[in-house]
C-alpha positions as a Markdown table, in Angstrom:
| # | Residue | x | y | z |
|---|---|---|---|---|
| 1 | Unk | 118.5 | 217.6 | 115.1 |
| 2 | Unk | 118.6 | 217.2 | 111.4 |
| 3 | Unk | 121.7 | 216.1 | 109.9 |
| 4 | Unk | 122.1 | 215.6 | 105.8 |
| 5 | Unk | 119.1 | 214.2 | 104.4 |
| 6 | Unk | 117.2 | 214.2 | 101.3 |
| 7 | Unk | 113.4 | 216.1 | 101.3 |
| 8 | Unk | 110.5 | 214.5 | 100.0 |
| 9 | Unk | 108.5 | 217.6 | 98.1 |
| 10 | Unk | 105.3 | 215.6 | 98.3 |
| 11 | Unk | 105.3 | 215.9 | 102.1 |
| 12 | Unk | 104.5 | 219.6 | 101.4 |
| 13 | Unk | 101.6 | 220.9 | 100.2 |
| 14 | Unk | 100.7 | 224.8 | 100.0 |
| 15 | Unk | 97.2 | 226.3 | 99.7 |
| 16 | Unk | 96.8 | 229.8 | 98.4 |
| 17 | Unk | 93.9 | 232.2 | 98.4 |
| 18 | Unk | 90.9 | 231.4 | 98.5 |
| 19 | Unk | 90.7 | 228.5 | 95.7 |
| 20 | Unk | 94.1 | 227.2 | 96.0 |
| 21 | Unk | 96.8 | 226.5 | 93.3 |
| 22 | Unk | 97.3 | 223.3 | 91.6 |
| 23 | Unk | 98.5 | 222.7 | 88.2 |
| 24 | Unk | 98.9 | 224.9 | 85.1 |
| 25 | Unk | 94.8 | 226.0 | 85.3 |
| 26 | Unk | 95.4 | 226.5 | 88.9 |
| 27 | Unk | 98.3 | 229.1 | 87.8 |
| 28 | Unk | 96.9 | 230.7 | 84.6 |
| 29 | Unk | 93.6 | 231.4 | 87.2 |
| 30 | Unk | 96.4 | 232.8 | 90.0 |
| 31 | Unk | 98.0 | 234.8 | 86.8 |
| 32 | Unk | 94.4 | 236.1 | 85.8 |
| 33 | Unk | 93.3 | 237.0 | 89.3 |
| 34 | Unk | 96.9 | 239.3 | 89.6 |
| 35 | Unk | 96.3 | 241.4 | 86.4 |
| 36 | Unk | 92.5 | 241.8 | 87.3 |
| 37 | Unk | 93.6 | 243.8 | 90.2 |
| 38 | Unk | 96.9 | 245.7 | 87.9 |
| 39 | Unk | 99.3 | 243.6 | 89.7 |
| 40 | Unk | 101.9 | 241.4 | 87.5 |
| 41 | Unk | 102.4 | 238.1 | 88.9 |
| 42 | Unk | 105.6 | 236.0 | 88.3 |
| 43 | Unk | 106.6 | 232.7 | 89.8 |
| 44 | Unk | 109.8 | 230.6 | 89.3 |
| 45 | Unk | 110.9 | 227.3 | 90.8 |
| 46 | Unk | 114.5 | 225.3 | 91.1 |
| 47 | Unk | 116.2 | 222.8 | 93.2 |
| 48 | Unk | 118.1 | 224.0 | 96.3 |
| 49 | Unk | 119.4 | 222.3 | 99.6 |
| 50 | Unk | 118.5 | 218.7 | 98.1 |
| 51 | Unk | 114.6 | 219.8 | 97.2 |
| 52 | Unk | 112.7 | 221.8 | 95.1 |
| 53 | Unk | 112.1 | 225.6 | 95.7 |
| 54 | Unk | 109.4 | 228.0 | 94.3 |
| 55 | Unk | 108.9 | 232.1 | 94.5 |
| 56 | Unk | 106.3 | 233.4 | 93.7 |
| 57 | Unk | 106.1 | 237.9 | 93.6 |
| 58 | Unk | 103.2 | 240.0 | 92.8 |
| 59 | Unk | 103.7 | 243.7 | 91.6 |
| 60 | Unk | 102.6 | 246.1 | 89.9 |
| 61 | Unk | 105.9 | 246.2 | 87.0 |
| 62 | Unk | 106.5 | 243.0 | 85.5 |
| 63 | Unk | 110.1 | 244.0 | 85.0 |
| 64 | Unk | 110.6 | 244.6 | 88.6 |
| 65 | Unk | 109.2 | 241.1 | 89.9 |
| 66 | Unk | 111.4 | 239.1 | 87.5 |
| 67 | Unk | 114.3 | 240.9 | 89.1 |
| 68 | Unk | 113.1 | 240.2 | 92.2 |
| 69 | Unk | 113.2 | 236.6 | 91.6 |
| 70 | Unk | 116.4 | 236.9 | 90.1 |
| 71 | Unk | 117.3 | 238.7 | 93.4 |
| 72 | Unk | 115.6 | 235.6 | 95.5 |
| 73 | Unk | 117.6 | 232.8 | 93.6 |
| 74 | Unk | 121.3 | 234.7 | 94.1 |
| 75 | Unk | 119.9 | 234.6 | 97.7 |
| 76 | Unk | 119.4 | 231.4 | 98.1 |
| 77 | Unk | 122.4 | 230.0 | 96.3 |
| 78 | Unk | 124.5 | 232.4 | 98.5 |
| 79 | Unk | 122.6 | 230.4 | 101.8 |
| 80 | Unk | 123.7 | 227.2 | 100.0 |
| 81 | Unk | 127.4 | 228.3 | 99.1 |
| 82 | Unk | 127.5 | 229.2 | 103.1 |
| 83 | Unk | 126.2 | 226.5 | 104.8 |
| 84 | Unk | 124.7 | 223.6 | 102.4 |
| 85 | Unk | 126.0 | 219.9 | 103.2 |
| 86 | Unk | 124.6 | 219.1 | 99.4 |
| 87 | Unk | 127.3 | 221.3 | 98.2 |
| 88 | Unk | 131.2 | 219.6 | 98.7 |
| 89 | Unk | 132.4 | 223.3 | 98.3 |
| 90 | Unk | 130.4 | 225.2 | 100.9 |
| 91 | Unk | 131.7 | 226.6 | 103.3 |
| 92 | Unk | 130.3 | 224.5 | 106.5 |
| 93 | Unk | 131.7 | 221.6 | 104.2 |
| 94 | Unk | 135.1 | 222.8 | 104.2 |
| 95 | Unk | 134.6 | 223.3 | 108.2 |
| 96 | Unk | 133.6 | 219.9 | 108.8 |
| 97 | Unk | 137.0 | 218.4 | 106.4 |
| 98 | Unk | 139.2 | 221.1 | 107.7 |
| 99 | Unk | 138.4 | 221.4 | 111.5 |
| 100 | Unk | 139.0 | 225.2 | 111.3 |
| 101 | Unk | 137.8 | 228.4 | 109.2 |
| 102 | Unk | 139.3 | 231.6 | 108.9 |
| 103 | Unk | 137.0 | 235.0 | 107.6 |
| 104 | Unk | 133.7 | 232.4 | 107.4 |
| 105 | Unk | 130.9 | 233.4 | 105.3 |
| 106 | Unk | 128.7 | 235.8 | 107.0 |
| 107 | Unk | 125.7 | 234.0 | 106.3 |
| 108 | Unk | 127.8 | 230.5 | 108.0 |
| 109 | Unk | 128.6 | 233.1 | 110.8 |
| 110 | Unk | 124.5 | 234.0 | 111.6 |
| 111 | Unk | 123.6 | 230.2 | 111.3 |
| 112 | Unk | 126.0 | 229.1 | 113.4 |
| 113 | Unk | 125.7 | 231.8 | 116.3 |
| 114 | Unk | 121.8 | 231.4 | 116.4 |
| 115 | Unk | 122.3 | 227.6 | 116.3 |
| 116 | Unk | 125.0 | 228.0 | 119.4 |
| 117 | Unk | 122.4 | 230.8 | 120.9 |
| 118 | Unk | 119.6 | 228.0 | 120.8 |
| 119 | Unk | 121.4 | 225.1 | 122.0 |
| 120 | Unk | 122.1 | 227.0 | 125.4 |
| 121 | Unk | 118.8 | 227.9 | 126.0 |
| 122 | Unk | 117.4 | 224.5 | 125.1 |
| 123 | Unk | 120.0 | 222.8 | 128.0 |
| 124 | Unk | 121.3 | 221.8 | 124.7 |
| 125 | Unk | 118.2 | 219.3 | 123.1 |
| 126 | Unk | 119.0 | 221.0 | 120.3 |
| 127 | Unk | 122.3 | 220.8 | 119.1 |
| 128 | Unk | 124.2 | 221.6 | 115.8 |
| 129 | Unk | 127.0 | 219.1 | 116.4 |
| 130 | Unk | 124.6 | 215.8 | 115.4 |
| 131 | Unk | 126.3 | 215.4 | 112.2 |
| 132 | Unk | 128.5 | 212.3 | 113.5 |
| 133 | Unk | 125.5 | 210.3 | 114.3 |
| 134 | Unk | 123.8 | 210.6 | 110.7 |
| 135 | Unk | 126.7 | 207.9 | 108.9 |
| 136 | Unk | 126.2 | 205.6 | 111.9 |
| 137 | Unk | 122.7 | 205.8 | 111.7 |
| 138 | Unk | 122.2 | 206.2 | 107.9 |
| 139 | Unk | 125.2 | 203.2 | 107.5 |
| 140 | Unk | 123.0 | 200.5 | 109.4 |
| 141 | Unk | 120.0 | 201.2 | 107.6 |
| 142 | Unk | 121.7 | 200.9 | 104.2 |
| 143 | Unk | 122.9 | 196.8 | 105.9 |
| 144 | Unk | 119.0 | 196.4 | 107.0 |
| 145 | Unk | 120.4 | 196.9 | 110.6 |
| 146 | Unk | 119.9 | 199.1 | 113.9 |
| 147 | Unk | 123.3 | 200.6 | 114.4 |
| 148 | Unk | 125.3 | 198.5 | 117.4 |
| 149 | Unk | 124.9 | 200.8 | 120.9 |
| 150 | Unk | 128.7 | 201.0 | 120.7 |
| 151 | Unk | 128.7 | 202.7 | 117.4 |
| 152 | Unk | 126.2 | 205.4 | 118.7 |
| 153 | Unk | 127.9 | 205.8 | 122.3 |
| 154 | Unk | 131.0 | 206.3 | 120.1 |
| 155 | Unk | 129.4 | 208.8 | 117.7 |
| 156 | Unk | 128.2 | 211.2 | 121.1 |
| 157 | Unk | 131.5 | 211.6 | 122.5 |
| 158 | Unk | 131.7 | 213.7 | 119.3 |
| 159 | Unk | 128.5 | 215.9 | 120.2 |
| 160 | Unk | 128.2 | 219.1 | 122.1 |
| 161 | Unk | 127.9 | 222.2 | 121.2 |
| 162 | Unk | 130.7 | 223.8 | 123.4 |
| 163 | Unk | 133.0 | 221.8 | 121.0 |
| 164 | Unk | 132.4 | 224.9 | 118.8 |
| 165 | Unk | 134.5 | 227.8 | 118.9 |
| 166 | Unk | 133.1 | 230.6 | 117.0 |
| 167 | Unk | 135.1 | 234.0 | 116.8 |
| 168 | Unk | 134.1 | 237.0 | 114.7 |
| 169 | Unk | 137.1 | 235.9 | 112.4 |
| 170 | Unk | 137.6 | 232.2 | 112.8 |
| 171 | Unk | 135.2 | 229.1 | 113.6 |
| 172 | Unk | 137.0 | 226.0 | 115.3 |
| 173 | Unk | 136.1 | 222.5 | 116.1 |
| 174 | Unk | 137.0 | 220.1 | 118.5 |
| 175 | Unk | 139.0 | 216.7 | 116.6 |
| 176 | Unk | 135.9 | 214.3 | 115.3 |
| 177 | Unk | 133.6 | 217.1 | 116.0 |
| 178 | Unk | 130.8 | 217.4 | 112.4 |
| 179 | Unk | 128.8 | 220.6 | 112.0 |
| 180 | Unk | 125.0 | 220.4 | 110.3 |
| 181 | Unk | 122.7 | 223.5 | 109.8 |
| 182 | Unk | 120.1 | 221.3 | 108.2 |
| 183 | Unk | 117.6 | 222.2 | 111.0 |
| 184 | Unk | 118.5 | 226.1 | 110.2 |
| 185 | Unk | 119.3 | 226.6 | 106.6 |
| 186 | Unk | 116.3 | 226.7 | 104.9 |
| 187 | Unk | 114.3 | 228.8 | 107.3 |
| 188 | Unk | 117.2 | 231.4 | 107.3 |
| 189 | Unk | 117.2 | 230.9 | 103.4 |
| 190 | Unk | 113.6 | 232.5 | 103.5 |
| 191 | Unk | 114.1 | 234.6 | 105.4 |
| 192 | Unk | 117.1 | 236.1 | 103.0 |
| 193 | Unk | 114.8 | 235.6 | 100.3 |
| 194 | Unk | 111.7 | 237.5 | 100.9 |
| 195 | Unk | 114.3 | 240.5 | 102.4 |
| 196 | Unk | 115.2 | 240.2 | 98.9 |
| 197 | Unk | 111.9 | 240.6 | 97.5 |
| 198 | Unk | 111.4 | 243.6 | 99.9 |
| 199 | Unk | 114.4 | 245.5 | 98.8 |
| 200 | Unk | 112.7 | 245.4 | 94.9 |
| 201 | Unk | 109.6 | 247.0 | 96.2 |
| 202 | Unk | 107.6 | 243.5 | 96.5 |
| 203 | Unk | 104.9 | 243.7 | 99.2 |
| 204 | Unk | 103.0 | 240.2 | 98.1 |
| 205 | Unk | 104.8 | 237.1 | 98.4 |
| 206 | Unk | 104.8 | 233.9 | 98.5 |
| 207 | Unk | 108.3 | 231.8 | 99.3 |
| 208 | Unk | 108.9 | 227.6 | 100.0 |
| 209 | Unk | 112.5 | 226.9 | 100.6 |
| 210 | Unk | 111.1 | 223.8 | 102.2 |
| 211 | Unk | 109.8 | 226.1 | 104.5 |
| 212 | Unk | 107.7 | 228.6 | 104.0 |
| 213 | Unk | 107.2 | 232.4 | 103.7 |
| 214 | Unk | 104.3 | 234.8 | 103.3 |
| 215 | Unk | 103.7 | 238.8 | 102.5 |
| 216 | Unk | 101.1 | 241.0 | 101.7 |
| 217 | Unk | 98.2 | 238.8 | 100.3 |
| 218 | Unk | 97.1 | 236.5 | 97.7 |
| 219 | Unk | 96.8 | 238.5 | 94.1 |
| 220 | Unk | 93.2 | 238.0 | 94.5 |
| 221 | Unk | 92.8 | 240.1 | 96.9 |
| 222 | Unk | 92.2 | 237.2 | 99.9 |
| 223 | Unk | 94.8 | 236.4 | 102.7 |
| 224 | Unk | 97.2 | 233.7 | 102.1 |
| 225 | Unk | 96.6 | 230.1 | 103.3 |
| 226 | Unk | 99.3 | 227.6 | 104.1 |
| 227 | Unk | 98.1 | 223.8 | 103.9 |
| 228 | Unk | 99.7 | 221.2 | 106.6 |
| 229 | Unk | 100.4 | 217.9 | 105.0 |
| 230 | Unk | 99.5 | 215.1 | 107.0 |
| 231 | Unk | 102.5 | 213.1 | 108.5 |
| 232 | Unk | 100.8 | 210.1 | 107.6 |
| 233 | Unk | 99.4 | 210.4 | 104.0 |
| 234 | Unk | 100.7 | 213.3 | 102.3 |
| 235 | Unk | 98.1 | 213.4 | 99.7 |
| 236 | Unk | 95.6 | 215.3 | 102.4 |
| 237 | Unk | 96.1 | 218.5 | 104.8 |
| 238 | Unk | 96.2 | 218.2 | 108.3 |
| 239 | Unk | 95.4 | 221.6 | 108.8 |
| 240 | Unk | 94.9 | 225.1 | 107.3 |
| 241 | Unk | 96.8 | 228.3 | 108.6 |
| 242 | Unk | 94.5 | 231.2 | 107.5 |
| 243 | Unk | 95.3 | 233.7 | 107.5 |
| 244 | Unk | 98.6 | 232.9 | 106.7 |
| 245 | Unk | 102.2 | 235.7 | 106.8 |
| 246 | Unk | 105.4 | 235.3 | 108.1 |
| 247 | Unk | 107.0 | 232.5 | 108.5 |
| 248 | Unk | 106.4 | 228.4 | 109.0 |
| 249 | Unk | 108.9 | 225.1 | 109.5 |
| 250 | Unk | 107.3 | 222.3 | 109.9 |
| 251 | Unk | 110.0 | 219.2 | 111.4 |
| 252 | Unk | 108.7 | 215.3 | 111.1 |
| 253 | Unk | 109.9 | 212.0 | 111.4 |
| 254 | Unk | 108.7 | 211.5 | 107.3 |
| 255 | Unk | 111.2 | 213.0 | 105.9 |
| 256 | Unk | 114.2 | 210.3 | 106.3 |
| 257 | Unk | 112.9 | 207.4 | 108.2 |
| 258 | Unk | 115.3 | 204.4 | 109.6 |
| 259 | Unk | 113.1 | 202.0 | 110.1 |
| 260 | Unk | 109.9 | 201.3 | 108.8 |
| 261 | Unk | 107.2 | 202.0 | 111.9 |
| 262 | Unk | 109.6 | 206.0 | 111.8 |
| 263 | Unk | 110.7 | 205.1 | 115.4 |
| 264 | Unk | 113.9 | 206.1 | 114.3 |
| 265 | Unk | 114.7 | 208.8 | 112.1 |
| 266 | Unk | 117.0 | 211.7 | 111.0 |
| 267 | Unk | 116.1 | 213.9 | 113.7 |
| 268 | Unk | 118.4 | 213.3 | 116.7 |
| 269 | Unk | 118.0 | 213.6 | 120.8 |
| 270 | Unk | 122.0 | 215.2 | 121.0 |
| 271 | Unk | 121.3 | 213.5 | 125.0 |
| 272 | Unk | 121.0 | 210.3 | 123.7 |
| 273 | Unk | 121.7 | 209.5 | 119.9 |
| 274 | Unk | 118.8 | 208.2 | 119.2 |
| 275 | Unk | 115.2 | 209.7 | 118.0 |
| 276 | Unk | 112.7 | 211.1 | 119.8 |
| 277 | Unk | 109.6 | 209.3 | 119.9 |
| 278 | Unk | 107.0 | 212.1 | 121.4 |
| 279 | Unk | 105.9 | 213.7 | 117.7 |
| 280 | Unk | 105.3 | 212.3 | 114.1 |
| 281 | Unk | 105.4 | 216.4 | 112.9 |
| 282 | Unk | 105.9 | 219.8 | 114.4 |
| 283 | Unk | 104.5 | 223.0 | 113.2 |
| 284 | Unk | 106.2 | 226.3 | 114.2 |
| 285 | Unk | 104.8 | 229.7 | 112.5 |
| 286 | Unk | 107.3 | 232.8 | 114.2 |
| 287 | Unk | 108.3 | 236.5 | 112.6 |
| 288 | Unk | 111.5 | 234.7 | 110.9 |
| 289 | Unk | 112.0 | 231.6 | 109.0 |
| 290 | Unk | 115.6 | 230.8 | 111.1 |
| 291 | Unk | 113.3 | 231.0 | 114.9 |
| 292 | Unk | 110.2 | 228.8 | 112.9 |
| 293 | Unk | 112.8 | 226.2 | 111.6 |
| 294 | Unk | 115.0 | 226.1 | 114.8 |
| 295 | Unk | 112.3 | 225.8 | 117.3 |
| 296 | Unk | 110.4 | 223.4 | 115.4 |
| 297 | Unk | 113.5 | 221.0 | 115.8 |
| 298 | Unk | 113.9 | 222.2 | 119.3 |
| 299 | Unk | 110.2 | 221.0 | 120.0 |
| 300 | Unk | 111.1 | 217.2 | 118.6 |
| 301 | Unk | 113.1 | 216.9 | 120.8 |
| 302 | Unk | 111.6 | 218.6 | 124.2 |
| 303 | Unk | 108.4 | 216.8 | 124.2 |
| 304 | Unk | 105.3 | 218.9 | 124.0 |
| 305 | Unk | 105.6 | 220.7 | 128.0 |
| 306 | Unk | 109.4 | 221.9 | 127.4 |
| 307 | Unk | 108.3 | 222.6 | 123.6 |
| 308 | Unk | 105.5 | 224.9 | 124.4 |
| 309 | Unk | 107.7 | 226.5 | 126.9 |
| 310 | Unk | 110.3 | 227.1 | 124.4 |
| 311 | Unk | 108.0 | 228.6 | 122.2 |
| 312 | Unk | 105.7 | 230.8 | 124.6 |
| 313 | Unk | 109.1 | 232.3 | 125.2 |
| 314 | Unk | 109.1 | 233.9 | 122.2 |
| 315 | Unk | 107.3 | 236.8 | 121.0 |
| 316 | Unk | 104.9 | 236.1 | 117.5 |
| 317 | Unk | 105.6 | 232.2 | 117.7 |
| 318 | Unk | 102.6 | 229.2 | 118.2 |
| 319 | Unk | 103.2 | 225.6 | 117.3 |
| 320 | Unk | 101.3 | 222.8 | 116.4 |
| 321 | Unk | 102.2 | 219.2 | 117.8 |
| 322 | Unk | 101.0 | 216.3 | 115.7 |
| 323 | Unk | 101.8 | 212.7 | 118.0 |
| 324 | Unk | 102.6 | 209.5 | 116.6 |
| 325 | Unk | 99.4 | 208.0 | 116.7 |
């Protein structure tokens, strides 16, 4: 599981039509392929859940797609008022400090049952109450250290996801108990976003939360194409998805590492405190961003005979395991 961490955006790379998109030719050439075909094309990036974030809508009024990015950004910062650990005033941050929370967000209240749904269908390998392992862990690599097995035995008796009591008008936790939706929120967060895009009329799209999203088709006419960074040297793809719609989460052991060989990073076994050691990175592609993100995570942990299980269980979902070596 994923507690607070920073993203690295150069682990992610996306590929677009058929030529791809890369710099300011790379957009004026998108741009010029959209009006060849009477469609307007805007795009807009910003920083959300500790990364950076980019829309990109395709319509035939210009007026209309820069409203629906408007639309997309009020939907994501709602995501990170609800349930963002970057954000001190969020609502999942006021949770954690409080122990209780009476009439929570809505968008807190979807996380957190789909988290709790997940967590009993995975015997619990994946687990939304990690959180109190990420200072033990994070603490001893800021000293140069592993963290002492007491420290992380000590963190566990914290974990579990029946320490969460989730009512339609009141979420509780158990005394020491830490919630993180880190594995959850940016999926979900695409998913909000390209609904937004849909309610303006948008039928191409193309969303990265830090995950990804995909409608219609490229403005050139071509299906869209989502590159794979390598886990290993994030200047070249691992792997195409084309055609590419719907919705992708990729979950690695890049992203926050603990020690230097990525033995141990900020993805968590909830069993035993430590990281799992089967996958360097795991693709999911499903029909919504929250099942891609939270199955992705899921996998990590499960190994790849319990992940594909996971997965096959679901209707629309594949996954891609990339191992260590």
């Amino acid at each position: 599981m994923s507690p607070h961490w920073p993203r690295d955006p150069a682990r992610r790379r996306i590929v677009v039509g058929a030529a791809g998109l890369a710099g300011a030719a790379g957009l004026a050439a998108f741009r010029a392929s959209a009006a060849a075909r009477g469609l307007a094309l805007r795009t807009r990036a910003g920083l959300a859940f500790g990364t950076t974030v980019a829309l990109t809508a395709a319509g035939p009024d210009a007026t209309v797609a820069e409203a629906a990015l408007t639309d997309g950004f009020a939907a994501l910062r709602a995501v990170e008022q609800a349930a963002s650990l970057f954000r001190p005033d969020s609502a999942l941050a006021r949770l954690n400090r409080d122990g209780v929370l009476t009439a929570p967000d809505p968008h807190l209240v979807a996380l957190l049952r789909f988290a709790l749904a997940l967590a009993a269908e995975t015997g619990g390998a994946f687990d939304p109450t990690v959180q109190s392992l990420w200072p033990v862990w994070a603490g001893a690599a800021a000293r140069g250290t592993r963290p002492d097995d007491r420290a992380v035995e000590a963190a566990l008796r914290q974990v579990g996801w029946h320490r969460v009591g989730l009512e339609p008008d009141r979420i509780t936790l158990e005394p020491g108990t830490a919630l993180t939706l880190n594995a959850l929120i940016q999926g979900y967060a695409a998913d909000r976003v390209m609904a937004a895009l849909r309610a303006r009329g948008i039928g191409d799209a193309f969303v990265d939360t830090g995950e990804f999203g995909a409608a219609g088709a490229h403005p050139d006419g071509t299906p869209w194409r989502l590159g794979l960074a390598d886990p290993r040297d994030p200047a070249a793809l691992a792997a195409v998805i084309a055609p590419f719609t719907g919705f992708a989460a990729t979950s690695g052991d890049y992203n926050m590492s603990f020690s230097d060989d990525r033995a141990d990073h900020h993805i968590f076994d909830p069993a035993s405190g430590h990281s799992p050691r089967f996958f360097s990175s795991v693709t999911v592609t499903a029909p919504t961003g929250l099942l891609a993100d939270g199955l992705s995570t899921a996998c990590m942990v499960l190994g790849r005979e319990g992940g594909m299980r996971l997965v096959g269980a679901h209707a629309g979902c594949a996954v891609r395991f990339t191992d260590k070596t």
